[in-house]
C-alpha positions in Angstrom: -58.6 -12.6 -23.7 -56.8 -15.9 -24.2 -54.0 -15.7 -22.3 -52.6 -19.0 -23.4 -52.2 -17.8 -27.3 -51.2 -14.5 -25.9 -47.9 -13.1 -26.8 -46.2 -11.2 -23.7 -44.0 -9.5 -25.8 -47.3 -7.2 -26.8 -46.9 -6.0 -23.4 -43.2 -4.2 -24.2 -45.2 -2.2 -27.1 -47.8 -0.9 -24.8 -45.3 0.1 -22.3 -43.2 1.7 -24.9 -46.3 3.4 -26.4 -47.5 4.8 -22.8 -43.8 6.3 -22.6 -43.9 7.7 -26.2 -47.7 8.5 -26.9 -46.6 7.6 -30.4 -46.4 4.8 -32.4 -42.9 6.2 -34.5 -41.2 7.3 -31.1 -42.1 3.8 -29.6 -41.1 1.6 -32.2 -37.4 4.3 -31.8 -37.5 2.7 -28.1 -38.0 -0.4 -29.1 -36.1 -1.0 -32.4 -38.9 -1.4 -34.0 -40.7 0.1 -37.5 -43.4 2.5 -37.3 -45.7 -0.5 -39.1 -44.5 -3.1 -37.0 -45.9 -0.8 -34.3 -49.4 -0.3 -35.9 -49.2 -4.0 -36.2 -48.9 -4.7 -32.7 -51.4 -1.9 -31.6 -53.9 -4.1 -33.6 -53.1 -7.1 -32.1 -53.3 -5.3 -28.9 -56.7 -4.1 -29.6 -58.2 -7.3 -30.6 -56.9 -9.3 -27.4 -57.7 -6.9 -25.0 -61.0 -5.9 -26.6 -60.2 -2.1 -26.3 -59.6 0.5 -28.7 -56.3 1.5 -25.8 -55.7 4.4 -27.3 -57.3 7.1 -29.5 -55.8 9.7 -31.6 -55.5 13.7 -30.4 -53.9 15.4 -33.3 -49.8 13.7 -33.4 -50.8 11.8 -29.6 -51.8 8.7 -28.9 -54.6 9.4 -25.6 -54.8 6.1 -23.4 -58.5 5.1 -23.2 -59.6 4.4 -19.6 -59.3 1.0 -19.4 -55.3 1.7 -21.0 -55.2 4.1 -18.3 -55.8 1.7 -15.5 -52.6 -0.6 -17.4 -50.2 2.2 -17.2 -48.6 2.3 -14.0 -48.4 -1.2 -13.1 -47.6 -2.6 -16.2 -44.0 -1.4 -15.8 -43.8 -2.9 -12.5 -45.1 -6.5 -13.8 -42.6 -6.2 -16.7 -39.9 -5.6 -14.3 -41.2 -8.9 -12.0 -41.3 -10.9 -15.0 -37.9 -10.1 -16.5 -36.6 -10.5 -13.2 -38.3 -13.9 -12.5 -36.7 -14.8 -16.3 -33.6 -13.5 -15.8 -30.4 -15.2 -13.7 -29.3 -13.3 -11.0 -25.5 -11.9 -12.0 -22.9 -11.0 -9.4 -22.6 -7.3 -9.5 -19.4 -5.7 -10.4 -19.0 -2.2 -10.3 -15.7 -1.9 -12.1 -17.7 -2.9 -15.2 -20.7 -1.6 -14.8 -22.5 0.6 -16.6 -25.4 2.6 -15.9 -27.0 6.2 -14.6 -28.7 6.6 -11.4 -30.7 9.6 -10.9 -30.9 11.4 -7.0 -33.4 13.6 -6.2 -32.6 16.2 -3.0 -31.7 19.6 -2.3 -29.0 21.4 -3.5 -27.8 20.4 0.3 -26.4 17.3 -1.6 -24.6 19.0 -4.4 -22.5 20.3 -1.8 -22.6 17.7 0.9 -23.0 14.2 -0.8 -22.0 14.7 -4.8 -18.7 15.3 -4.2 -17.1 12.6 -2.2 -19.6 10.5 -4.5 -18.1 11.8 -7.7 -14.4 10.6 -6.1 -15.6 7.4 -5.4 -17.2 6.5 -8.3 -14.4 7.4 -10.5 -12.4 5.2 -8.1 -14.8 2.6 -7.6 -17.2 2.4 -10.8 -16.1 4.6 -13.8 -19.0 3.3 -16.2 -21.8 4.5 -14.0 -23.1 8.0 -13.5 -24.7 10.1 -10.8 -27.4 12.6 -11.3 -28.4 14.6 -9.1 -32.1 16.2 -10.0 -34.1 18.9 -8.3 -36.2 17.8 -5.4 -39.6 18.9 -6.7 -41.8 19.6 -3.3 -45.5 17.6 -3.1 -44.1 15.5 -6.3 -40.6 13.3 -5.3 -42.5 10.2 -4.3 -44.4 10.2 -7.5 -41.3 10.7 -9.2 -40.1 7.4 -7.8 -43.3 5.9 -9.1 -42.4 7.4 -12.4 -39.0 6.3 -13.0 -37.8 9.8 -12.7 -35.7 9.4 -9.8 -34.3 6.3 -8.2 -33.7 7.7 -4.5 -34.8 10.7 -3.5 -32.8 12.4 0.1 -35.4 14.0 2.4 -36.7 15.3 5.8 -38.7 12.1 7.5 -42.2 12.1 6.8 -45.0 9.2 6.6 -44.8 7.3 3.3 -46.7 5.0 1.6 -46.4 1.4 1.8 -44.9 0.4 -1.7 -41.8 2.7 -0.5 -38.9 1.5 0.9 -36.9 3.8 4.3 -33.3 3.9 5.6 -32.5 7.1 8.2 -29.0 8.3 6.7 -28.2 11.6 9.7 -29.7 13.9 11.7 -29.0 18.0 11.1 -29.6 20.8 14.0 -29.6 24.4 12.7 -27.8 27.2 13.1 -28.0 31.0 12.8 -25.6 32.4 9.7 -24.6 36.4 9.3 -22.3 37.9 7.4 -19.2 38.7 8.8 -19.5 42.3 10.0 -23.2 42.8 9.9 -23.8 45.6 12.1 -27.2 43.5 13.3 -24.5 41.3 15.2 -22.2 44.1 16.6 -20.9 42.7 19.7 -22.3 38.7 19.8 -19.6 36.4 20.2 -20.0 33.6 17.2 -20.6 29.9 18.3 -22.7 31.9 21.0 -26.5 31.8 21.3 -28.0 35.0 19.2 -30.1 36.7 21.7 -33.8 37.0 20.8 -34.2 40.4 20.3 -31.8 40.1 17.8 -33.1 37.6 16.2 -36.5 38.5 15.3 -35.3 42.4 14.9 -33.0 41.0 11.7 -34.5 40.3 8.5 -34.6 36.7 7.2 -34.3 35.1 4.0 -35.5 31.6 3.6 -35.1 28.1 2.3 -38.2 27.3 0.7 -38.5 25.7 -3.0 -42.2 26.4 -3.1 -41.9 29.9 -2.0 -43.9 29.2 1.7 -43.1 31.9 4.0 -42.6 30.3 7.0 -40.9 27.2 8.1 -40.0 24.7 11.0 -38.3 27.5 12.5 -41.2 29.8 12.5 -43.0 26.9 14.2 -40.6 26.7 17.0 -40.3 30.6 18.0 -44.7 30.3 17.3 -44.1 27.7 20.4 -42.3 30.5 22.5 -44.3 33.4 21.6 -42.0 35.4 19.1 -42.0 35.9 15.2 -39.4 36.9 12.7 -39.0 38.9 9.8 -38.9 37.2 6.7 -37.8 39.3 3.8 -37.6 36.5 1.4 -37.4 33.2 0.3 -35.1 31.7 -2.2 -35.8 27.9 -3.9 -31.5 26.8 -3.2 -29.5 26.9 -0.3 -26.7 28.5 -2.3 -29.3 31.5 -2.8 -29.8 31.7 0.6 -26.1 31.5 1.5 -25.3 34.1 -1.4 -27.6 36.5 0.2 -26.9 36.8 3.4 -22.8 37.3 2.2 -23.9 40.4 0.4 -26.9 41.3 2.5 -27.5 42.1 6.3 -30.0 39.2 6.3 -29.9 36.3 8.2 -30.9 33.3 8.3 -31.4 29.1 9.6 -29.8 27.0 7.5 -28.5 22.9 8.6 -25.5 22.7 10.5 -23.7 20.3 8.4 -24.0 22.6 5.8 -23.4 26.2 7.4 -20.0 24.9 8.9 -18.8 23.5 5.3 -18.9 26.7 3.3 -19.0 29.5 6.3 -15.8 30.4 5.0 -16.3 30.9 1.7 -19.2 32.7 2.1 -17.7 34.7 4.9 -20.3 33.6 7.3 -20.1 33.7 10.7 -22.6 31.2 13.1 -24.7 31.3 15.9 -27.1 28.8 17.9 -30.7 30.0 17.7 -32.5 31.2 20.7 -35.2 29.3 20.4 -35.2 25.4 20.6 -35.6 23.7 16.7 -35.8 20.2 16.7 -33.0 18.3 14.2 -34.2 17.0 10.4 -33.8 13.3 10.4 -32.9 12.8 6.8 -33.6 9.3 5.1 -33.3 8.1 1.6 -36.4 6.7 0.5 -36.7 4.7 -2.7 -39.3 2.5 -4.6 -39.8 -1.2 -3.4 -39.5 -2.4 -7.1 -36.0 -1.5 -6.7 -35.1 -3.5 -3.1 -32.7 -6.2 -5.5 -31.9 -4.5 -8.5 -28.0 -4.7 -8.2 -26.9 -1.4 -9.6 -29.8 0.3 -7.5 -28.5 -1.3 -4.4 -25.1 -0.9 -4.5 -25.4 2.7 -5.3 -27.8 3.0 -2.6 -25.1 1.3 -0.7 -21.9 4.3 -1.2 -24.7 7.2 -0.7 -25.8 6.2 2.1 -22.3 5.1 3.9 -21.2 8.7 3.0 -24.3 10.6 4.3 -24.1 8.3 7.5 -20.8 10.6 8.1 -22.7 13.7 8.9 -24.4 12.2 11.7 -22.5 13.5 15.0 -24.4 14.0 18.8 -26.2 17.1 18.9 
């Protein structure tokens, strides 16, 4: 290829064609005529020296060598517009934008909100979204655009992604206000063992695991519990123990918020569970961008408030 004679605005059509896998939706993204597309593709081809991509019925497939271009070339086209562009002072009174935040429905009760408040104070024009946290796939959703910050328990991460701790979150044991399983155990108190493990649990688990953190620390002491099931939302898992005589762990933060309007009454576990450290976690692409940054900014301030000694 001659990159001298080379024209980098080629680059925005392959982008826009790895997003679209079609040569009408692409030239929709990019204002752009389905032939003036097909024009580009060709010019593509000739100065790359690859076919890029090969027809499947209505689909554009990438070849391998377009395949190797797809998840960087975003990133480059960010670095060059960015090394192109001025920097502007950010102002969000008039700014527009969304920013999408993947987490537990934890956050819809806890973070969004006192978010939603202060954006409508704050920055009218942008918008909050906050998307499921898909387990074993978040951090690839922050390589794929799909999420700007995701909110999650600490864990080793790879290098192109950035790391701020927001709070720490003990657990407590939740019933249901007049659960004959707790006849007689003084809330706040620690739930004895035998009661404990003789309840049935239901459990926070999006991918339907049957155990948990908690299982871990009673496996440490020599006791088990009785899970009876597992349900993907907190909300499910607050919801069933209201109307059940389950129990079960959920964060403190959380359990003290909407005890009430569950009717839920709390206890400290018998057994010792070591606190989540939550942290927001976001792509290093996105360290400057100003939007990004100041949203980053307001969630993190407000999350910060649910950190007490524990």
């Amino acid at each position: 290829m001659n990159f001298a004679t080379f024209d980098l605005n080629l680059l925005k059509v392959l982008d826009a064609l790895f997003r679209e896998g079609s040569t009408t939706r692409a030239g929709a993204r990019l204002g752009l005529s389905q032939s003036a597309v097909s024009s580009a593709l060709t010019r593509l081809r000739h100065a790359l020296n690859d076919p890029l991509f090969v027809r499947h019925g209505n689909t554009l497939v990438a070849t391998e060598f377009a395949e190797g271009l797809r998840h960087t070339l975003p990133d480059q086209l960010e670095r060059l517009q960015a090394l192109l562009s001025p920097p502007k002072a950010f102002d969000p009174l008039q700014a527009e934008g969304t920013f999408k935040i993947s987490a537990a429905d934890f956050m819809a009760e806890m973070l969004m909100p006192q978010l939603g408040d202060l954006l409508l104070r704050q920055a009218p024009g942008l918008r909050a979204q906050l998307v499921d946290l898909v387990p074993y796939d978040y951090i690839e959703s922050l390589e794929r655009y799909e999420a700007d910050l995701a909110l999650i328990p600490d864990r080793d991460l790879p290098s192109w992604i950035s790391r701020e701790p927001l709070f720490r979150s003990s657990f407590v044991v939740v019933a249901r206000d007049g659960n004959p399983g707790i006849a007689g155990l003084t809330p706040g108190d620690i739930m004895p063992f035998d009661v404990f493990c003789g309840l049935h649990h239901v459990l926070f688990s999006p991918e339907g695991k049957l155990s948990s953190m908690g299982d871990d620390a009673l496996a440490r002491v020599g006791r088990s519990r009785r899970v009876a099931m597992t349900v993907p939302v907190f909300t499910g898992v607050c919801r069933v123990v209201s109307e059940s005589e389950l129990i079960a762990l959920l964060p403190r933060q959380l359990a003290e918020k909407v005890s009430k309007e569950y009717g839920l009454v709390l206890f400290q576990p018998p057994m010792r569970v070591d606190p989540a450290l939550i942290v927001g976690i976001w792509h290093k692409r996105a360290d400057r961008a100003p939007m990004a940054s100041w949203m980053r900014e307001q969630v993190f301030n407000l999350l910060r408030r649910l950190d007490a000694p524990i």
